[in-house]
SERO-725971 format. One line per 2 residues: number of its first residue (from 0); for each residue x, y, z of C-alpha. Coordinates in Angstrom, 2 decimals. Each point is the difference from the previous one (the first is absolute). Example, Ala and Ser with C-alpha at 12.3 -4.5 7.8 and 13.67 -1.06 7.14 Angstrom:
BEGIN
0) 12.30/-4.50/7.80  1.37/3.44/-0.66 .
END
This chain:
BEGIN
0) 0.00/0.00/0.00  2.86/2.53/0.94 .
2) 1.53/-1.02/-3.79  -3.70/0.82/-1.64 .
4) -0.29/3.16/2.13  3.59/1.18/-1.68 .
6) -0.24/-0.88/-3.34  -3.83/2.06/-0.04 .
8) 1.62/2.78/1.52  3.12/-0.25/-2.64 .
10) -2.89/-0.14/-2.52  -1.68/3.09/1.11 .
12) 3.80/1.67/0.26  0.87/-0.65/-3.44 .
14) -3.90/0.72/-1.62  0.84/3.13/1.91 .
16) 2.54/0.83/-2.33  -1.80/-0.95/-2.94 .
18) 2.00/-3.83/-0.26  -1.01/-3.74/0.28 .
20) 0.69/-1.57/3.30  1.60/-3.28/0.89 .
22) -3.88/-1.74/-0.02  -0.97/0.94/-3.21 .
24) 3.29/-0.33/-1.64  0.02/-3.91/1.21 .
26) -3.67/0.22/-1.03  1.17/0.27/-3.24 .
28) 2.37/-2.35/-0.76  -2.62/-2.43/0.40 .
30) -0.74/0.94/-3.51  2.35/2.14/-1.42 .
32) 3.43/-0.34/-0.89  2.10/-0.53/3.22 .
34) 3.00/2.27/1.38  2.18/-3.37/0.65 .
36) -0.78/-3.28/-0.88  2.66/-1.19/1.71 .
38) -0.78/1.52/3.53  -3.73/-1.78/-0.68 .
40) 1.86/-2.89/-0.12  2.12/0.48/2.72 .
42) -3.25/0.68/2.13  -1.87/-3.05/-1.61 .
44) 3.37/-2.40/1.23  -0.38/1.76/3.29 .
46) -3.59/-1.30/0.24  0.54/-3.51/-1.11 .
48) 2.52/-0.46/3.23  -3.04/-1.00/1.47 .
50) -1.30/-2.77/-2.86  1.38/-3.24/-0.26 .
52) 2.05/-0.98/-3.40  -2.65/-1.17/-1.74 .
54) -1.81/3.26/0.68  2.87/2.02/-1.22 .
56) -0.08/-1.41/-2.93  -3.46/0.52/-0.94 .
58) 0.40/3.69/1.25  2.77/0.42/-1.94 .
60) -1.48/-1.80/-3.22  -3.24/2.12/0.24 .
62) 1.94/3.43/0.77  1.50/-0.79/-3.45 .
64) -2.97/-0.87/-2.09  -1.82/2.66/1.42 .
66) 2.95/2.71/-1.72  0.08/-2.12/-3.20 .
68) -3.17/0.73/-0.38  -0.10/3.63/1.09 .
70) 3.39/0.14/-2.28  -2.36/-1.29/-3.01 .
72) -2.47/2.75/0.61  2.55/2.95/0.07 .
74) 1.71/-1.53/-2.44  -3.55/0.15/-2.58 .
76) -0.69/3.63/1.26  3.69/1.02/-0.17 .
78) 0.23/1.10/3.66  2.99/0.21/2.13 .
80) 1.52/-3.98/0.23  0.29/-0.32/3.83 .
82) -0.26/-3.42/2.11  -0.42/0.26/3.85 .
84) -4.15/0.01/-0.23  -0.26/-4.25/0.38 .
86) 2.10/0.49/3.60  -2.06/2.44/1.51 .
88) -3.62/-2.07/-1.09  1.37/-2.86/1.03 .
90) 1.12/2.02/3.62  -3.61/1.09/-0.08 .
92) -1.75/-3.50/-0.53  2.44/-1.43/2.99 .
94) -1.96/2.09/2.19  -3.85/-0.71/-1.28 .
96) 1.18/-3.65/0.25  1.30/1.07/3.66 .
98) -3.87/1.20/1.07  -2.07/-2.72/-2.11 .
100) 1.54/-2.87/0.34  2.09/0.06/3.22 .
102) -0.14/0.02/3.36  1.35/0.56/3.28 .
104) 4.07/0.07/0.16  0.63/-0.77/-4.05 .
106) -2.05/2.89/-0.79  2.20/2.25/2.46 .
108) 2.99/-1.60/-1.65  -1.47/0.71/-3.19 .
110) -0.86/3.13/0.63  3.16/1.17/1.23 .
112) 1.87/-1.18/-2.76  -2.43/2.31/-2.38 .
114) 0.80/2.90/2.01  3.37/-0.78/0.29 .
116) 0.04/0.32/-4.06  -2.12/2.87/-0.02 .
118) 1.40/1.87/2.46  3.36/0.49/-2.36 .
120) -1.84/0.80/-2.77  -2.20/2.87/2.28 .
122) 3.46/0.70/1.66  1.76/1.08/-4.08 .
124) -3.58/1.68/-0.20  0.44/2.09/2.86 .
126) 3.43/0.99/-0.79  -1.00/1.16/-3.26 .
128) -2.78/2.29/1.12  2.43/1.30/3.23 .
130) 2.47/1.18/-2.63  -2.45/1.55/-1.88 .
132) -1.53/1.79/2.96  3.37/1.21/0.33 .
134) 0.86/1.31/-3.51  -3.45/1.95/0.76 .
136) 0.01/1.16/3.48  3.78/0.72/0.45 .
138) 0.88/3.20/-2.67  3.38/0.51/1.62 .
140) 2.67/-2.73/0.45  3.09/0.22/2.61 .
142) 2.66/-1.78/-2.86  2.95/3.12/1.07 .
144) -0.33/-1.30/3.37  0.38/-3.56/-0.71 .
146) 2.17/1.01/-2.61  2.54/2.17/2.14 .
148) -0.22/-2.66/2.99  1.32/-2.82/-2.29 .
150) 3.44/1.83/-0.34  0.93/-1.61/3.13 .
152) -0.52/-2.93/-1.37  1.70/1.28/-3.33 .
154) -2.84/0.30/-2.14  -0.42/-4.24/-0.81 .
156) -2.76/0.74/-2.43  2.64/1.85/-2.37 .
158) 2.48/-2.66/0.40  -1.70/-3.16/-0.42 .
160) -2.30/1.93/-3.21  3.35/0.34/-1.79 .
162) 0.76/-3.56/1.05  -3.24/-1.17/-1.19 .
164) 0.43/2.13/-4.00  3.61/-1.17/-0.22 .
166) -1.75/-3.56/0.77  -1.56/-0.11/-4.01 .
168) -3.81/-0.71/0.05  0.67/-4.08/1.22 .
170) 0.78/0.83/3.24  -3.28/2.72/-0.33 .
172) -2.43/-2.30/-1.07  0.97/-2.08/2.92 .
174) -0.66/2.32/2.91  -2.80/1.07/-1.31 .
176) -1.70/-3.38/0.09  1.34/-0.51/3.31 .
178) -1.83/3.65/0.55  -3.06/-0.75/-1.14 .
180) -0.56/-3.32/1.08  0.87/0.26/3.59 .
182) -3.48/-1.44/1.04  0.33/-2.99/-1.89 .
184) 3.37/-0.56/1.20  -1.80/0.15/3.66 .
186) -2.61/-2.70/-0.78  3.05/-2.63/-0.65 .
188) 1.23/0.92/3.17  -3.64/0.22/1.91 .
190) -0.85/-3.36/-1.75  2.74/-1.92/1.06 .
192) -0.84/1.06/3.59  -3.72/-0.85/-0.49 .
194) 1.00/-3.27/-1.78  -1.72/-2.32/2.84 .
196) -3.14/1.72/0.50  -1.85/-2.47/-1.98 .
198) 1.36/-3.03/1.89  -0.57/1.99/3.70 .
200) -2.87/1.08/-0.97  1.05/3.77/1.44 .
202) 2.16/3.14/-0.82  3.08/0.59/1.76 .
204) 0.68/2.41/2.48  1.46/2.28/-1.93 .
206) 1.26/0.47/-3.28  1.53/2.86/-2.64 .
208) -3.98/0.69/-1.21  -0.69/1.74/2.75 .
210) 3.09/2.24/0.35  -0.40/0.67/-3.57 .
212) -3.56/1.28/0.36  1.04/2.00/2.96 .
214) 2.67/1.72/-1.81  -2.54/1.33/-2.96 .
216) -2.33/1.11/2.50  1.44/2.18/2.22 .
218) 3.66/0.84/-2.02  -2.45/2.23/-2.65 .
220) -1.54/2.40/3.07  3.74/1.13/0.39 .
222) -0.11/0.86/-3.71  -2.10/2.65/1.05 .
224) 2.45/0.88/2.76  3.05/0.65/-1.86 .
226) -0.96/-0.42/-3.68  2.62/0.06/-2.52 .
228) 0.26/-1.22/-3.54  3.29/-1.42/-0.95 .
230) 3.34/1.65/-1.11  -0.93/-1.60/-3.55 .
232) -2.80/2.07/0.03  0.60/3.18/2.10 .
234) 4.19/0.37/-1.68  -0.23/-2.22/-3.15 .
236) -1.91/0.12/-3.91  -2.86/-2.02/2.07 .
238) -1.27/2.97/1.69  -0.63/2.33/-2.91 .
240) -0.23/3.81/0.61  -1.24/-1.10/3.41 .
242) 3.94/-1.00/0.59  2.37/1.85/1.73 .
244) 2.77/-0.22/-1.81  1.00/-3.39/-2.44 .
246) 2.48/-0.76/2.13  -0.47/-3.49/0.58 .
248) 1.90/-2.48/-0.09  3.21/1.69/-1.37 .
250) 0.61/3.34/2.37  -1.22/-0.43/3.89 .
252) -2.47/3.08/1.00  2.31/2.99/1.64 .
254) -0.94/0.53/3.50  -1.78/2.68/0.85 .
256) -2.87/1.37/2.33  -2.68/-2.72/-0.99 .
258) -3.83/0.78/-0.39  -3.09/-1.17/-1.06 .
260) -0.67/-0.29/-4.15  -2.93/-0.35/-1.83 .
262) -0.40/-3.12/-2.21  -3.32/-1.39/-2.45 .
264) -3.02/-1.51/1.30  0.97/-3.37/-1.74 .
266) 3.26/-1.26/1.35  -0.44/-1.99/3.40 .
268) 2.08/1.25/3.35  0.71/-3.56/0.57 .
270) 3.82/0.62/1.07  0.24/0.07/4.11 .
272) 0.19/-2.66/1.15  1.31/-1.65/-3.31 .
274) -3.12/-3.37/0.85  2.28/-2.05/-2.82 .
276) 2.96/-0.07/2.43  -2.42/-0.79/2.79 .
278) -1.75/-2.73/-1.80  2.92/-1.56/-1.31 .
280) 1.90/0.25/3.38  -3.28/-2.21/1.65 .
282) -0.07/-2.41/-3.05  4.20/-0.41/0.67 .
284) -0.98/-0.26/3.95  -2.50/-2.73/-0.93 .
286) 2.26/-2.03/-2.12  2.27/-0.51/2.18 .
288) -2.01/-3.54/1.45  0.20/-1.54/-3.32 .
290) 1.76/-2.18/-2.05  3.32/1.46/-1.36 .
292) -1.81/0.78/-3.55  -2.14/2.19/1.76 .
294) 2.40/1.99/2.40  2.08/0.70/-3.42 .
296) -2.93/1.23/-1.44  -1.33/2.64/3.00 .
298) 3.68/0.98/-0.43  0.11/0.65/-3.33 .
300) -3.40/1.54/0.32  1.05/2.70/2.59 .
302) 3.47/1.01/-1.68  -2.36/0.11/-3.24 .
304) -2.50/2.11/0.96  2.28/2.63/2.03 .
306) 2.03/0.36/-3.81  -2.91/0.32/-1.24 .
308) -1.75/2.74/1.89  3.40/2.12/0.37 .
310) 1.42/-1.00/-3.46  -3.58/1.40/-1.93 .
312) -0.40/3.02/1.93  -3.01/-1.21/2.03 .
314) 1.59/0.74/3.65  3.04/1.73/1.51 .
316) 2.04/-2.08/2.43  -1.84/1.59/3.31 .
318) -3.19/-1.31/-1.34  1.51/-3.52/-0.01 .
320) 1.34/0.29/3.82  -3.37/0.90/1.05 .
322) -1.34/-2.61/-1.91  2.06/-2.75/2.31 .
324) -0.69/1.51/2.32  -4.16/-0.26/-0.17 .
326) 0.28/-3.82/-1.21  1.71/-0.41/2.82 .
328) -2.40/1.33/2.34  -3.23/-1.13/-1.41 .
330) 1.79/-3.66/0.38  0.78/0.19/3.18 .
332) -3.39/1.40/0.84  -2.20/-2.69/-1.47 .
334) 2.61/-3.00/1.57  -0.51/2.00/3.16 .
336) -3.80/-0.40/-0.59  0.45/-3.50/-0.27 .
338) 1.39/-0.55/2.73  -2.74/1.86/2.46 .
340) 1.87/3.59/-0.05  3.44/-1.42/1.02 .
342) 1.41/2.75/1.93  3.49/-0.41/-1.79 .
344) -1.66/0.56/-3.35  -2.32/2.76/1.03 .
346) 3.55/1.85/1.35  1.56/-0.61/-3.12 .
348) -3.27/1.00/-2.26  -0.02/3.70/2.11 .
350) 4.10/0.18/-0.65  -0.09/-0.76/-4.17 .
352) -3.34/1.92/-0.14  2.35/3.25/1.96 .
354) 2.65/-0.37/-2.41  -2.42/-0.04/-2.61 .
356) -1.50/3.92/1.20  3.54/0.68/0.50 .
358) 1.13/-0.47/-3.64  -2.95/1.43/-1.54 .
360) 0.77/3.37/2.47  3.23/0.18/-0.77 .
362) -0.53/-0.70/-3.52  -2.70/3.16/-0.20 .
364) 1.78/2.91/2.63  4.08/-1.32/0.43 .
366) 0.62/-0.54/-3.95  2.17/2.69/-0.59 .
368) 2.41/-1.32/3.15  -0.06/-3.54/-1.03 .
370) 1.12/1.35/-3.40  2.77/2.30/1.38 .
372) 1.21/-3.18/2.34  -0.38/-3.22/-1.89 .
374) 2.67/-1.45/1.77  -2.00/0.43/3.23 .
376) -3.21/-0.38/-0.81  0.74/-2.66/-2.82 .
378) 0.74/-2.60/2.57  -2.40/0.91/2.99 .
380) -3.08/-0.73/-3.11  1.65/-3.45/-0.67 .
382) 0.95/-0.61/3.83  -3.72/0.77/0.67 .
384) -1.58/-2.61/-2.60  2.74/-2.42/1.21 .
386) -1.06/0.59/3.28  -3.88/-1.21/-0.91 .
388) 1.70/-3.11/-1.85  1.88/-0.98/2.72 .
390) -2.81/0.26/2.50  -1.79/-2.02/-2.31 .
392) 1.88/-2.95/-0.45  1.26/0.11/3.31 .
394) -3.75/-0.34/1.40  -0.68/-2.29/-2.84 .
396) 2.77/-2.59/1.19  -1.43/-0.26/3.52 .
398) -3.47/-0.23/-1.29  1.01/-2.83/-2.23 .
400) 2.97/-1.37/2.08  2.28/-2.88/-1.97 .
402) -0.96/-2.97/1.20  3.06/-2.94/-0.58 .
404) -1.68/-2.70/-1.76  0.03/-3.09/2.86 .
406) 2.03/-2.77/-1.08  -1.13/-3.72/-0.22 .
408) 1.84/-2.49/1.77  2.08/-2.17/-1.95 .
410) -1.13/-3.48/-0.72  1.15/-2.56/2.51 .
412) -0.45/-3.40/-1.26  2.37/-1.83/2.35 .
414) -2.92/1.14/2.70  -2.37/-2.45/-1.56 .
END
């Protein structure tokens, strides 16, 4: 009911501003031509965690008939080719078999497993409409603070974008897939973690899902806090007219008194907290339990997606730190939740959440003296997100103490 209540009141927010919201964008897709057929997908393999093999593959074989044959129509009417439509019936009918024709704890089960695949579908939704709410209610963006604040960290954005165009387009294409398909890289992960709920017949504790969803739902109300655009956008070609200067990524910004700049109604302020680095740090926290395939993977994931956001222009390097940080936080909060408000984890949740305030404060009223002292202020940012990360897997590793595995007594046949 609290998720319903949000989403109406995101749809009133955005009809306020003359846009779709997250409900009647999903609406659509029923229909129309979807955003991502792949993330419909992802959501429909998130839902069959719950169905046994022989159910997966009928979901799976009538997700894909239903978008041949949708492909067929838009194909004769010579719409838009798109696939994605077969997942999200298929997502649907799970849950009218869930109320007709079960009962008791399988229709829970069942039930949970739908929302659990709708849920990341509403969660992409909602982070669409948040960033357009912010293109629309936000005329002014902070980029010169964020901007002059990264030249303690000497300006990684500039760096890694000439790294990145030296690279060729190969190396390009590759980030941004990683970029753009950094929810589908989190249902592997959240998969293999829910891989026995159809023998146990229940959901785990916790998982990555949930920190995930967290993430997009409160990182996009500090959009509206601090919002900035990008130095692709506010000091490179990207940003038009609108730019600064096209600066980006060959000649760092000078410093200077920074101040607020006016930017279009159309580009989202989607930098601070940089929610790639955050998601990609919780799918590389997550990984971690599994096999080595799978650690490699959240590895490659993480140093993928922080190239990617500082080697296109999305984010400056401060964004990223804050982004640890917050993954970090939201973690430890929900694991503390798990574990009835264990007072360790609630003391750690208050301490990342304070560094958190602290970076964005600095960020917006000290970024002229970070600037002037990077050697100073360059290390006390990175001792400060160490300083979460070490408090994390520091409580982490008494939480989950390492247990030697008990050895068998050798066979002693002379005894019988």
């Amino acid at each position: 009911m609290v998720t319903l209540g949000f989403l109406v009141a995101l749809e009133i927010a955005a009809r306020h501003y003359g846009l779709p919201g997250p409900i009647t964008t999903q609406a659509r897709e029923v229909v129309f031509a979807p955003k991502s057929g792949f993330l419909l997908y992802a959501s429909l393999g998130l839902t069959m965690v719950v169905l046994t093999w022989r159910q997966r593959f009928a979901a799976l074989g009538a997700a894909v008939a239903i978008d041949a044959a949708f492909l067929l129509v838009r194909w004769g009417f010579h719409a838009k080719l798109a696939f994605g439509n077969g997942a999200l019936w298929v997502i649907l009918g799970c849950a009218v078999i869930a109320v007709t024709r079960r009962t008791g704890r399988e229709r829970a089960l069942l039930l949970k497993g739908v929302g659990l695949g709708l849920l990341l579908v509403t969660g992409r939704k909602t982070g669409d409409t948040w960033l357009l709410i912010t293109s629309k209610s936000r005329p002014n963006v902070l980029d010169p603070y964020a901007a002059t604040a990264d030249h303690a960290l000497g300006d990684p954005s500039w760096l890694v974008g000439r790294i990145v165009r030296a690279g060729g387009p190969v190396g390009a294409h590759v980030l941004d897939y990683v970029y753009i398909q950094l929810a589908v890289a989190a249902v592997v992960v959240a998969m293999y973690q829910l891989r026995n709920v159809a023998d146990e017949r229940r959901f785990p504790r916790h998982h990555l899902v949930r920190t995930f969803l967290v993430i997009g739902l409160i990182g996009p109300a500090v959009y509206m806090i601090f919002p900035t655009v990008g130095p692709v956008f506010a000091y490179g070609a990207d940003g038009g007219h609108w730019a600064m200067a096209n600066l980006w990524p060959d000649t760092p910004p000078p410093i200077g008194a920074p101040h607020s700049m006016p930017f279009d109604d159309i580009t989202p302020r989607n930098c601070m907290p940089s929610l790639h680095t955050a998601w990609a740090t919780a799918i590389f926290i997550h990984s971690r339990k599994g096999p080595r395939i799978l650690r490699f993977a959240g590895a490659f994931w993480l140093v993928a997606t922080l190239t990617a956001t500082l080697g296109f222009g999305y984010h400056y390097g401060v964004d990223l730190v804050a982004g640890a940080v917050f993954a970090l936080t939201i973690e430890t909060a929900l694991r503390s939740f798990d574990r009835g408000w264990d007072p360790r984890g609630i003391r750690l949740t208050a301490y990342g959440a304070t560094v958190f305030v602290a970076l964005l404060v600095s960020y917006r009223f000290l970024p002229e003296q970070m600037a002037d002292h990077p050697w100073l202020f360059g290390p006390l940012l990175l001792a400060a997100m160490g300083s979460v990360i070490y408090g994390y897997v520091r409580l982490t590793a008494q939480w989950e103490p390492q247990v030697p595995p008990v050895q068998q007594p050798r066979p002693q046949p002379e005894l019988v």
